[in-house]
C-alpha positions in Angstrom: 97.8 46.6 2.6 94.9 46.2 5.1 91.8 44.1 4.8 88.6 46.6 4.2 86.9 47.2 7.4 83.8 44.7 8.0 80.2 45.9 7.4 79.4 45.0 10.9 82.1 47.7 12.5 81.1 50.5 10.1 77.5 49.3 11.1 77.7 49.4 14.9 79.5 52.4 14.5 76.7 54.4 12.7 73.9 52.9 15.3 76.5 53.5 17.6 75.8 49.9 19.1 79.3 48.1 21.3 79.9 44.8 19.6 77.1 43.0 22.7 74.3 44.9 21.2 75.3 44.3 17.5 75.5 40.6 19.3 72.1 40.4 20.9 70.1 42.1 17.7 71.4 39.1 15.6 71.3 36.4 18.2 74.8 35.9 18.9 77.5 36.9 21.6 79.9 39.7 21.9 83.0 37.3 20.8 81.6 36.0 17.9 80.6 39.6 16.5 84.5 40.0 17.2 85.6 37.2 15.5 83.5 38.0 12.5 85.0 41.6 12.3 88.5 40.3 12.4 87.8 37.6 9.7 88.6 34.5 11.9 85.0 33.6 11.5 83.0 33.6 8.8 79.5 34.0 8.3 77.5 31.4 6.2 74.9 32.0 3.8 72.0 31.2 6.0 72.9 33.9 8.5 73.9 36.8 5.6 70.4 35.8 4.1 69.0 36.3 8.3 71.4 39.3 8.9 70.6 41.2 6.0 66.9 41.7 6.9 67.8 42.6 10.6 70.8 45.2 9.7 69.9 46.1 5.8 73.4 45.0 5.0 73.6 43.1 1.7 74.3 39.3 1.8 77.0 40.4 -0.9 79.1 42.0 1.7 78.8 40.0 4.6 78.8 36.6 2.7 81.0 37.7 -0.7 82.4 33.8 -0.8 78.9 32.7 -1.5 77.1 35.7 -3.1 80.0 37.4 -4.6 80.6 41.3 -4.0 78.4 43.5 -4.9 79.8 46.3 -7.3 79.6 49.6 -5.5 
């Protein structure tokens, strides 16, 4: 079974933003936006807290280690 598809990817895709301008909106490069979509990085609960103001995703989603999931 495959992981779910990050918020990021499903977000660049319905701004239709490449993975540099997801990058420079939230003040990081192109490779780490990649190695957050893959899951080799993840993103701590400063930057989900930053992140969710500047994309509208929920912390819950792109930090559910700290925040827990949010139930859909």
């Amino acid at each position: 079974m495959e992981p779910p598809e990050h918020p990021f990817k499903a977000y660049r895709a319905a701004k239709s933003l490449s993975q540099e301008e997801l990058g420079a909106l939230l003040g990081v490069s192109r490779g780490m936006i990649s190695l957050i979509e893959i899951g080799a990085r993840p993103i701590n609960a400063k930057k989900a807290r930053d992140w969710e103001v500047l994309t509208g995703i929920p912390k819950e989603r792109l930090c559910p280690e700290v925040f827990g999931e949010q139930a859909a």
